[in-house]
TORDO-41800 format. One record per residue (C-alpha): x, y, z. Coordinates in steps of 0.2 Angstrom, whole numbers. Layout:
BEGIN
X:Y:Z;
...
This chain:
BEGIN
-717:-5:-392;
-704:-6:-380;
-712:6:-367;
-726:-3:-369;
-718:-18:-364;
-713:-8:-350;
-727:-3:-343;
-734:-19:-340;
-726:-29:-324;
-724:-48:-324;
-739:-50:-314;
-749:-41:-322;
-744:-52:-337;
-753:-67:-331;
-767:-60:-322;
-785:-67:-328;
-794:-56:-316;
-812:-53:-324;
-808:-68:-337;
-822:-85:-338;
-814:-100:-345;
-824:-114:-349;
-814:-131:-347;
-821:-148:-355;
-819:-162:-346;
-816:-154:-328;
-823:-164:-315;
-809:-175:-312;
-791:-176:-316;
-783:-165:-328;
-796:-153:-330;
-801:-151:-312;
-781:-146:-310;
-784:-133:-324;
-800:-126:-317;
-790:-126:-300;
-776:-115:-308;
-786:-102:-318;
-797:-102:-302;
-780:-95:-295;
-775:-83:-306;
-793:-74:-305;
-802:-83:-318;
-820:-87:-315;
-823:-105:-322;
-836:-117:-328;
-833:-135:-327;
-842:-147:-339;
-845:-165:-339;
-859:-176:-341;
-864:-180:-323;
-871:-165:-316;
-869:-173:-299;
-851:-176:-301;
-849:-158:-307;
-859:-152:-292;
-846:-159:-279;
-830:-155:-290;
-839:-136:-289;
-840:-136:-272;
-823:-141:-269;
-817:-130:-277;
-826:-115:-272;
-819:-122:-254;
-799:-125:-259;
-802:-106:-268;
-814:-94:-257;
-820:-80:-266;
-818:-91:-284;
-833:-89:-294;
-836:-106:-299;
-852:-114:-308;
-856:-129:-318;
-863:-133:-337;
-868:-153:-338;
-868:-158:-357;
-859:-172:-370;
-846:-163:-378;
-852:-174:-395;
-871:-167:-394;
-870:-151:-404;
-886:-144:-399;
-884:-147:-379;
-864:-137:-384;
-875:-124:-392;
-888:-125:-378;
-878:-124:-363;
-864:-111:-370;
-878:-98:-375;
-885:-100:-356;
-868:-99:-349;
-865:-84:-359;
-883:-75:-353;
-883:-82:-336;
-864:-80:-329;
-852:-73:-340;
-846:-73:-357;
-832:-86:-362;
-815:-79:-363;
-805:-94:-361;
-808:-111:-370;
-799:-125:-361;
-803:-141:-375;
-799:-156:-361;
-812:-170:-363;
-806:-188:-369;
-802:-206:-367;
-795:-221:-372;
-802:-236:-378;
-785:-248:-382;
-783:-261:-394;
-771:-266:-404;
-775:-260:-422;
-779:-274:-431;
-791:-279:-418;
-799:-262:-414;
-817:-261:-420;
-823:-249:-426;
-835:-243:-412;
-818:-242:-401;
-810:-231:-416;
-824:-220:-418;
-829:-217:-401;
-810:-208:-396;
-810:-199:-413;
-828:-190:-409;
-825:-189:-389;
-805:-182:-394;
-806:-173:-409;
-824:-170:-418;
-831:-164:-400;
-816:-149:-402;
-823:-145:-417;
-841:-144:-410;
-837:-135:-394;
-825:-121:-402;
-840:-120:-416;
-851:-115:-402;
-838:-102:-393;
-828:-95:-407;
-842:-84:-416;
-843:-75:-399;
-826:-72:-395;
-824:-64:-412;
-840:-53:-410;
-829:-47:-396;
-813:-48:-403;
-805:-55:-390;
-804:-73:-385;
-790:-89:-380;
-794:-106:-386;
-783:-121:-377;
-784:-138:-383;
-777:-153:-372;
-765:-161:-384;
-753:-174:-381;
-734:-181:-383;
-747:-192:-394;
-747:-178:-405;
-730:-183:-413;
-728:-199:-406;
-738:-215:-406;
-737:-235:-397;
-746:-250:-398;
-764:-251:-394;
-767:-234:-395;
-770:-229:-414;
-786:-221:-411;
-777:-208:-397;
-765:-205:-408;
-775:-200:-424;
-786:-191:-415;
-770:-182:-406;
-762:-181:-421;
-777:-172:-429;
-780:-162:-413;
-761:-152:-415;
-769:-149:-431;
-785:-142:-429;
-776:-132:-416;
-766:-123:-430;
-781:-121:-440;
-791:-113:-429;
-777:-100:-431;
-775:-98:-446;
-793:-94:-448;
-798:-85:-432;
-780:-75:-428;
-786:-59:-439;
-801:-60:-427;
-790:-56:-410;
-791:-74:-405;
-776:-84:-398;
-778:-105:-401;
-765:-115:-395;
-761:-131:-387;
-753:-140:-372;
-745:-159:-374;
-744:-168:-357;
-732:-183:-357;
-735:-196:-346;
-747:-188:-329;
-752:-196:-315;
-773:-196:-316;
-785:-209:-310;
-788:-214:-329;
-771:-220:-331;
-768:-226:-311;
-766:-246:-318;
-752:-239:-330;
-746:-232:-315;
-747:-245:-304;
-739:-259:-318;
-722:-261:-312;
-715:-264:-327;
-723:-249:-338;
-718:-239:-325;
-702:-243:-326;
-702:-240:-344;
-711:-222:-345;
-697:-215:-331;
-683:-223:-341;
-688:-216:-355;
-694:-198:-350;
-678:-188:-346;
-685:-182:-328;
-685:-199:-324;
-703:-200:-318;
-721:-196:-321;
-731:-178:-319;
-745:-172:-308;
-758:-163:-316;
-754:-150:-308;
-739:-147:-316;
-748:-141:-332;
-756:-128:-322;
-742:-114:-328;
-743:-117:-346;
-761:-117:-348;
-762:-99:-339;
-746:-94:-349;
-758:-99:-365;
-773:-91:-357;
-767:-75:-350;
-759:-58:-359;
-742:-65:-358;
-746:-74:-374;
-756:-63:-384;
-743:-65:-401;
-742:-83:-397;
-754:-93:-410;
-755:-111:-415;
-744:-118:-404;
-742:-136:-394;
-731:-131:-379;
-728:-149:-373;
-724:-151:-356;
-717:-169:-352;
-702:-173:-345;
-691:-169:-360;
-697:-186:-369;
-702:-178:-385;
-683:-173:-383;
-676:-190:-381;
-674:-204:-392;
């Protein structure tokens, strides 16, 4: 074991030359910032959402901010099973098969919870946790007919954590740390790595009037130790950690990256 260690160099350790990760959610924000960095590290990448046109400029964009990056686009809802089944098996036949699963899509519908209705509740759980399920129904089978594959899901400090107006985030993040475990439990023996990554509080368009409220900002950088938000692009280095050899005895974990507010009471 030791001179296999060794043998391999630090770079080497992180390289996804010749790898395809598939990332949820990835026309905007945090996924796009993903896409960007596996991009970097040699990945090819397929970036999902529901407007195909949306994902057409974010494609181009990024073939341009990465040249030579193979980059390509599979439009479909990540709750419509058979459009996941659909659009993986063509993915798969026509570009590459899917090493990396980044799990990213979700919103948020707030409310506080005696007011939430049930529309509201269901719609984050299906969108944040049920379409996990469904996605990584569709890929997993093919990973483990090769015997390889990474699964990352988009957690959240929400995962351990929870405020007012956000029950259904956090239930659905809650669940999220979990199904992250199980997936593997079941699928390790397979050669499969499933782990997680908790952002804290990241600067995205989706939150930009959090941003903007002077005194919820206030709040978040008092109460996360680095004193102010993230970028999305600083989850970049955890999710190719997760995605990369470097991490091949690593399994069902949440590597939160957030400030140190998980840290802090």
């Amino acid at each position: 074991m030791r001179e296999m260690l060794t043998m391999t160099t630090p770079p080497a350790l992180f390289d996804l030359t010749g790898r395809t990760a598939l990332i949820t959610g990835s026309s905007q924000g945090i996924g796009l910032a993903l896409a960007r960095g596996l991009a970097q590290a040699g990945a090819g990448v397929v970036l999902n959402g529901r407007d195909a046109a949306k994902l057409a400029a974010a494609c181009e964009s990024l073939r341009a901010e990465v040249p030579g990056a193979r980059v390509t686009t599979a439009a479909f809802d990540v709750t419509d099973a058979a459009a996941i089944e659909r659009e993986v098996a063509r993915t798969e036949a026509e570009f590459a098969p899917v090493d990396i699963l980044i799990n990213n899509a979700g919103i948020q519908r707030r409310a506080p919870l005696a007011e939430m209705t049930e529309a509201q509740w269901r719609e984050v759980l299906d969108t944040n946790l049920t379409s996990v399920f469904l996605v990584a129904r569709a890929v997993a089978p093919r990973m483990i007919a090769r015997g390889a594959g990474k699964i990352i899901n988009t957690c959240s400090v929400m995962s351990e954590v929870s405020r007012p107006t956000i029950a259904n985030y956090a239930a659905a993040k809650g669940g999220l740390k979990m199904l992250t475990r199980a997936m593997a439990v079941e699928w390790a023996r397979h050669g499969l790595q499933c782990n997680g990554i908790g952002p804290g509080y990241i600067v995205t368009e989706l939150n930009r009037a959090l941003v903007e409220n002077v005194e919820f900002n206030k709040w978040i950088c008092g109460r996360t130790p680095a004193g102010r938000w993230g970028q999305p692009e600083e989850l970049v280095g955890a999710t190719v950690f997760l995605a990369s050899p470097a991490s091949n005895f690593v399994n069902g974990q949440i590597l939160y990256v957030d400030g140190g507010l998980l840290a802090a009471l």
